[in-house]
N, C-alpha and C positions, 0 to 999 in steps of 0.2 A: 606484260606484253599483250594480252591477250583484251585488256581493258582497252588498250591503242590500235589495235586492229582491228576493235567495233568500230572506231570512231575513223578509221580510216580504210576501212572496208566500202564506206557511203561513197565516197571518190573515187574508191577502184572500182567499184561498180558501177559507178558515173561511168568512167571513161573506158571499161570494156565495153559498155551499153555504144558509147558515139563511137568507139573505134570499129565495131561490128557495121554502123551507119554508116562510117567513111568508108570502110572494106568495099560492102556494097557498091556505094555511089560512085565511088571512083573508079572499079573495076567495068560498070553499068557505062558510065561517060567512055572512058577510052576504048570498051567495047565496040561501042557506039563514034568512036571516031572524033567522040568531043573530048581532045584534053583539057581545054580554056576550062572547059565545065570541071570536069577532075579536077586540075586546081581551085577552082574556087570552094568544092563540097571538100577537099581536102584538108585546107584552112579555116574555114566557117564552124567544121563541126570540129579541129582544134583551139579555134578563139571560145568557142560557145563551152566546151568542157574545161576550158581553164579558169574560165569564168566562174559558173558553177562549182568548180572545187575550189577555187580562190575563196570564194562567199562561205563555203562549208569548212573551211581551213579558218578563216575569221571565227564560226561557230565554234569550233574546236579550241581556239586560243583564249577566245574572250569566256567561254562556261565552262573550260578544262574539269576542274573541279566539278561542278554540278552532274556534268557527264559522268566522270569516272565514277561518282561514288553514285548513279544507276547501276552499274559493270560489279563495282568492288563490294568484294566482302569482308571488307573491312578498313581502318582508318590507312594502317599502312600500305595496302592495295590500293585505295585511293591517289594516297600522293604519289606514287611510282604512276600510278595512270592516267594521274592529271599531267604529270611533269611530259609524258611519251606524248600526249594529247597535244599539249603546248610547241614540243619539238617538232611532230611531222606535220601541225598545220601551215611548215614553212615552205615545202615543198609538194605539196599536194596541185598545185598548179604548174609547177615541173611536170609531175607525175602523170599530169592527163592530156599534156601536150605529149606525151612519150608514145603514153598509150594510144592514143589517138592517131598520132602520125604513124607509129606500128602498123596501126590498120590499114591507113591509107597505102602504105606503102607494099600492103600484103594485096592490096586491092587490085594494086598496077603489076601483082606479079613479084616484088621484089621483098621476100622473106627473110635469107640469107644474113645482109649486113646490120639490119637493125636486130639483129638474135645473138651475134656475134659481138656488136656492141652495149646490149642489154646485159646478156651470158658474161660477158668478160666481167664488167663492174659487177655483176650481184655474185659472182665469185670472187672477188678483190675484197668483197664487206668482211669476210669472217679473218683475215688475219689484219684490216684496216682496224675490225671493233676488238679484235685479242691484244693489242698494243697499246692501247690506252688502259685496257683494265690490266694484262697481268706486268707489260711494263715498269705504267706511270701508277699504277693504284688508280685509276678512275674508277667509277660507281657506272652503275647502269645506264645511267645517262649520257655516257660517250657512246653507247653503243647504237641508241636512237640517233645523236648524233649523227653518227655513221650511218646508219641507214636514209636518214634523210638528207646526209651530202652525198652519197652516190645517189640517190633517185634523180636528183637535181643534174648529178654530172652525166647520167643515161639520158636525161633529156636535152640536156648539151651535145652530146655526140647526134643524137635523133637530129637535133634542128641543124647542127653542122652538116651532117649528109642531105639534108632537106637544102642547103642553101651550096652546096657545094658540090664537087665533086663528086656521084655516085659511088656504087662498088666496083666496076670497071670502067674501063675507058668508053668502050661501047654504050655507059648509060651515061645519065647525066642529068641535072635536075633542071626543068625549066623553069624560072622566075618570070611570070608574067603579072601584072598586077598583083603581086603583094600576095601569092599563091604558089603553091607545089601542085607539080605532076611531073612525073617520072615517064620519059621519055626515049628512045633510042636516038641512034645517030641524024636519021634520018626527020626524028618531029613525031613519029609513034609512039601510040602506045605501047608498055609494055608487057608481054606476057609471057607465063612460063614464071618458074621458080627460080631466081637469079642469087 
């Protein structure tokens, strides 16, 4: 595990790095009364970090092996850390659209639902990944599994709230050009911890 978390530490670190840049930006734009702007650094710096961990998730897939046995001390640390390599370069691009849009949305104020959505799935992982091993008899490999289909499915909820309905009535997500920003009833920005 520990071999797959060098190798997917690079991505998380990517997209705590842009989500810190969306935080900002967006908080800075709707400050400032520009949401048009908020949305566009909201999206840009989530295209640009999916990107980037897409490419690194490529990395991860195509040298699994060369990678892990950098990490491992030995042949059979190896192949558990190449096979963990192989599984979460699937969702590493889930991963930094999650992260990313997190920011943004902490940017405009609203922490709450994506914590709530995040919090619910990575507490779902440990009796999703105990079912396949003491169950079915699966091997470690269900449980990467699992880990990389919920990250996937946190950033499904993240882009659902992105494209949908807010956390209450009173927000609401503005779609204008192919962009988020998180708005109140009125076309404000929003602020405060929601």
């Amino acid at each position: 595990l520990g071999i797959g978390h060098n190798g997917e530490g690079v991505a998380f670190m990517l997209g705590i790095d842009w989500a810190t840049a969306a935080a900002a930006l967006v908080g800075r734009s709707l400050g400032a009364g520009r949401p048009d702007e908020a949305e566009r650094y909201a999206w840009a710096a989530a295209r640009q970090c999916a990107l980037l961990c897409a490419l690194w998730g490529l990395v991860l897939f195509c040298f699994d092996d060369a990678l892990a046995g950098v990490w491992a001390d030995g042949p059979a640390a190896q192949a558990y850390g190449a096979a963990y390599l192989r599984i979460v370069s699937f969702c590493l691009a889930f991963q930094a659209l999650e992260i990313v849009l997190d920011g943004a949305f902490g940017g405009a104020g609203m922490t709450v639902p994506p914590l709530v959505i995040s919090g619910s799935l990575s507490l779902l992982r440990i009796p999703l990944a105990a079912i396949p091993v003491l169950h079915w008899g699966w091997g470690a490999e269900s449980i990467w599994w699992v880990i990389s289909l919920t990250a996937a499915a946190v950033s499904a909820g993240v882009l659902a709230m992105a494209f949908g309905p807010a956390a209450t009535p009173a927000h609401a997500v503005s779609m204008k050009s192919g962009a988020v920003c998180l708005v109140d009833s009125h076309g404000h920005g929003l602020s405060g911890g929601t």
